[in-house]
N, C-alpha and C positions, 0 to 999 in steps of 0.2 A: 328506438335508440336509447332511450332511459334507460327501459330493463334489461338492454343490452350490457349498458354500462356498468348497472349496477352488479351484474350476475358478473362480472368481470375482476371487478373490486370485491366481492365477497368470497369470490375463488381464489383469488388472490389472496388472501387472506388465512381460508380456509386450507390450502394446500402448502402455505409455505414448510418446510422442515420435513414434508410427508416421506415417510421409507415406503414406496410401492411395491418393494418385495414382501417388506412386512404385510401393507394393505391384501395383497393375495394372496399371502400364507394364510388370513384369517380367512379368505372367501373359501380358499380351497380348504379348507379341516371343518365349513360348515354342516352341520349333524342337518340332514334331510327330514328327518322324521317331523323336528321343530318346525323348519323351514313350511313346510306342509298344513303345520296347525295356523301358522301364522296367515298363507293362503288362506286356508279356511274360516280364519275369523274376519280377513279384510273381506269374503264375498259373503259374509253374514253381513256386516257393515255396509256395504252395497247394496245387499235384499233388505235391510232394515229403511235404509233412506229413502229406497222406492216406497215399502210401506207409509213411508210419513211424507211423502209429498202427493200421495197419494190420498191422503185424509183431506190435504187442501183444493185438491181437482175436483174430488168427488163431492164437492158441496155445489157444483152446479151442473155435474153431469156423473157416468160411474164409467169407469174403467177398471179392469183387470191389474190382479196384482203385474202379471206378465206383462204386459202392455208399457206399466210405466218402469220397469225393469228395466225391459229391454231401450224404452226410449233414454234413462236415465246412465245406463252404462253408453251407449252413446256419443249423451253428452260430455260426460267423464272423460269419455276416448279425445272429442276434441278440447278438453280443458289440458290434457295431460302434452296434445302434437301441438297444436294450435297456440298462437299467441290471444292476448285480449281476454282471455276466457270466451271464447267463439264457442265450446260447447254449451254455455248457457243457452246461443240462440239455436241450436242444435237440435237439442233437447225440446224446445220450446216450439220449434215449425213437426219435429214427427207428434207432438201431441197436439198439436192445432191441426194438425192434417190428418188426424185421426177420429176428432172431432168435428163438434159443429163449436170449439171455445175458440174465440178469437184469440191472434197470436200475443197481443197485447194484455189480454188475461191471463192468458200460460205463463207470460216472462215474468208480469207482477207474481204472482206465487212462486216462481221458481227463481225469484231477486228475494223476494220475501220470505224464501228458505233460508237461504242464505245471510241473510240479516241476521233472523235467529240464530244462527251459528255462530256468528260473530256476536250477538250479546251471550250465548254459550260461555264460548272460548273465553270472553273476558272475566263472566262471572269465575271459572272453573280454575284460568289462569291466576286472579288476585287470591283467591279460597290455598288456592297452591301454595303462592309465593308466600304468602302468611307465614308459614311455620319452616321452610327453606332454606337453607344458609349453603353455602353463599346462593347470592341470585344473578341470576343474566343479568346485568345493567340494562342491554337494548331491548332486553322483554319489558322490563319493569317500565321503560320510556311507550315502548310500541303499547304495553297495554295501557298507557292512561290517556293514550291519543286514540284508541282504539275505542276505549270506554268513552272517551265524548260521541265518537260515532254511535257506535251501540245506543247510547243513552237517546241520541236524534233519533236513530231510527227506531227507538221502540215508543217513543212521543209519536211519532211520524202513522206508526201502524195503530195506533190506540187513536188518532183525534183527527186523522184526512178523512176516513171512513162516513165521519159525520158532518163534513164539509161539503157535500153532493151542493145541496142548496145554492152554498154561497159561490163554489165554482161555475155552476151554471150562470147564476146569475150575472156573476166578474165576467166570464164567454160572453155575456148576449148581451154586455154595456159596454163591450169594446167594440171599437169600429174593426170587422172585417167581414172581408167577400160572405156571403149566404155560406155556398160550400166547404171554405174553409173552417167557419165555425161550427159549420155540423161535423165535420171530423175531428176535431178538436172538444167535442163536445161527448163522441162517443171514444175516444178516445180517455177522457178524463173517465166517463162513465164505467172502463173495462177497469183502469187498474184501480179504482174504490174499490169494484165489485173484488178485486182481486184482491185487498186488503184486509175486505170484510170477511172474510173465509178465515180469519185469524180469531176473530171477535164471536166466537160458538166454545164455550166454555170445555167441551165435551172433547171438542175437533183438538180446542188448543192444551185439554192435558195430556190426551192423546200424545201430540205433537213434541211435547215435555218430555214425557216418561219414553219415546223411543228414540230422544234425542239423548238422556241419559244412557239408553242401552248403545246407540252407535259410540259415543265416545268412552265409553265401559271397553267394548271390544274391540277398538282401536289401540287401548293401553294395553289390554293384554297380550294383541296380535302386535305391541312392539315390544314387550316381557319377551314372548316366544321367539321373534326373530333375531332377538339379541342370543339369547340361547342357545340359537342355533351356532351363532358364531364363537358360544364359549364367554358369554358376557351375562353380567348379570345386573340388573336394575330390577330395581324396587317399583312395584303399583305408582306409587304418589313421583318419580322419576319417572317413568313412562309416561304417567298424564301430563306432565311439566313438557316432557318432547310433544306427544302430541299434541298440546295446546300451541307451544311454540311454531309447530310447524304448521298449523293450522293459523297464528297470525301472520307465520310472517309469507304465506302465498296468498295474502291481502296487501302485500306490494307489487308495485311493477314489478314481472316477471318474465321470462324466458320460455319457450317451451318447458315441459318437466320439471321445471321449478331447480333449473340447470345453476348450480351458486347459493342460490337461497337454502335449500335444504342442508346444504352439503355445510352451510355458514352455524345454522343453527345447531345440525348435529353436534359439529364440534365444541360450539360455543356452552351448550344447554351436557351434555354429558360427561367433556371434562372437567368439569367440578367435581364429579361425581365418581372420580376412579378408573374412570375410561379415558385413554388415551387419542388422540388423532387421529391415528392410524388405524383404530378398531373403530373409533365414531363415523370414519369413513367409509370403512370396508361395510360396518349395519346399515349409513344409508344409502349406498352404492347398490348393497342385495336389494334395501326395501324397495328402492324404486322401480329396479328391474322387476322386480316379481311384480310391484304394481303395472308395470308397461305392459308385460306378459298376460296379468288380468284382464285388463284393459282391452286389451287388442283380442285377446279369447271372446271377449263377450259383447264388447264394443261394437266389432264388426259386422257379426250377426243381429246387431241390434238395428243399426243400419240398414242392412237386409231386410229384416223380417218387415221394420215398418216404411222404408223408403216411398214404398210402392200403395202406402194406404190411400182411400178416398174418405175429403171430408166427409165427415159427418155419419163416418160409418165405424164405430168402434166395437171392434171384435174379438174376441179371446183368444191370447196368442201362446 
C-alpha cells in the first residue's frame, strides 16, 4: 500500500505538463546502434556482479561463473516483476538448491551485497555532489539518511562477525524450548558465517575494484542510452543519475521501480539541460530495454537451475 502510494505521488509529479507526442518523437528518432552499446554494457554490469558475488560464495564452497549468472539474472527478474524485492530470496533458494550452503547463508551474502552498494552509492553520491551545482535537494536528504544506514551496516559487517561467543552464550542463558534454541543457534551461526566472507582482505578488494567497474559501466551504458535519444550528458551527470537511481529503489517501491525512476529522472537531469519530456522518453527506453534483458536471461535462469539437486553443483 505504501509503495503504491508513493509511486502515485511521484508520477504525479513527474508527469504533470508532459507533451506525449514529444515523449514519442524522441523514442521513435532513437539511433539503434547506441541503444545496442547501452544493452551491451548493462549485460557486462550483470556478468560483472555475478563475478563479485561470486568471490563471497566461494569462500565456503565453489561454483561456476555460469551458475551464479544465471541464478543472479533470476533474481533480478524477480526484483524487477515482483514486489518486496522477492528476487533476493529467489536468487538465494536456486543457489542453496544447488548447493550443500544453507538458505540462511546465501541471503546474508546476497543482503550483504547489497549493503555494500548502498555504502557505494553513498560514498560515490556525496564525492558527486561535491563539485555539482545545482543539486537534487531529495538526493542530498536521501543521502544523509542513507549514509547513517551505510555507516550501521558497515559497523554491523566489520564487529557481528566477532560476536559468535557472546551470541551463543545470550541463546543458551535465555529460557527457551531445547529445539528452538538450537535453530536459533544455527541460524545465528549461518549469517556470522555469512558476514565473515567480507572479512578476507583479498575477497574484499576484490569485491571493491569490480564494484568500481559495475558502477563505471553503468554510467556510461546511461551516456549511450541518452545518445541514442539525441541527448547528451556528461560522465560525472550520468554517475549522479545512476547513484540516484540506485538510492532511490532503496524506497518502498512498486514493481519496476513504476514512479520512482520516472521521479528521479526528471528531477536529477533537469538541471542539466534536459527537459521532461526527454528525461522521460531516456527512462521509459531504459527500463524497457532493462525488462527485455531481464526476461532474455532471467527466464532461462529459472530454467536451467529450477530443477537442480542439493548439494550438487554443476557447470552450467
Amino acid at each position: 500500500m505504501l509503495s503504491s502510494l508513493l509511486a502515485a505521488v511521484l508520477l504525479y509529479f513527474s508527469l504533470r505538463g508532459v507533451d506525449w507526442g514529444r515523449v514519442w518523437r524522441t523514442i521513435e528518432a532513437a539511433q539503434w546502434r547506441y541503444l545496442a552499446a547501452a544493452a551491451a554494457l548493462t549485460m557486462f554490469s550483470f556478468f560483472i556482479r555475478a563475478i563479485r558475488w561470486r568471490i563471497l560464495l566461494n569462500t565456503e564452497t565453489w561454483f561456476s561463473v555460469g551458475t551464479v549468472f544465471w541464478a543472479n539474472m533470476a533474481g533480478y527478474l524477480g526484483n524487477n516483476f515482483l514486489p518486496a524485492r522477492a528476487g533476493e530470496l529467489i536468487r538465494t533458494y536456486l543457489i542453496s538448491n544447488r548447493s550443500s550452503l544453507s538458505k540462511t547463508y546465501v541471503l546474508t551474502t546476497a543482503l550483504g551485497e547489497r549493503l555494500m552498494d548502498v555504502i557505494a552509492l553513498v560514498l560515490w553520491s556525496s564525492l558527486v555532489l561535491l563539485g555539482l551545482d545545482p543539486k537534487p535537494r531529495w538526493m542530498q536528504d536521501l543521502s544523509r539518511t542513507m549514509a547513517i544506514v551505510a555507516g550501521a551496516g558497515a559497523v554491523a559487517i566489520m564487529l557481528l562477525p566477532h560476536t559468535g561467543g557472546l551470541v551463543e552464550n545470550l541463546l543458551r542463558r535465555i529460557p527457551l524450548p531445547e529445539g528452538l534454541r538450537n535453530r536459533l543457534l544455527r541460524l545465528a551461526e549461518q549469517i556470522l558465517l555469512g558476514l565473515r566472507a567480507f572479512h578476507n582482505w583479498g575477497r574484499f578488494t576484490g569485491f571493491v575494484l569490480l564494484t568500481v567497474v559495475i558502477w563505471t559501466s553503468d554510467s556510461v551504458g546511461v551516456m549511450a542510452g541518452c545518445r541514442a535519444l539525441g541527448l547528451t550528458v556528461s560522465f560525472r551527470v550520468a554517475l549522479l543519475l545512476v547513484t540516484a537511481l540506485g538510492l532511490g529503489s532503496a524506497l518502498p517501491s512498486t514493481p519496476g521501480y513504476v514512479g520512482i525512476y520516472q521521479f528521479v529522472a526528471v528531477t536529477v537531469l533537469g538541471p542539466f539541460g534536459i527537459g521532461r519530456d526527454e528525461a522521460l522518453a531516456y527512462i521509459l527506453v531504459a527500463q524497457a530495454l532493462a525488462s527485455v534483458l531481464l526476461l532474455a536471461f532471467g527466464l532461462p535462469g529459472l530454467y536451467k537451475l529450477q530443477g537442480a539437486k542439493p548439494g550438487g553443483e554443476t557447470k552450467v
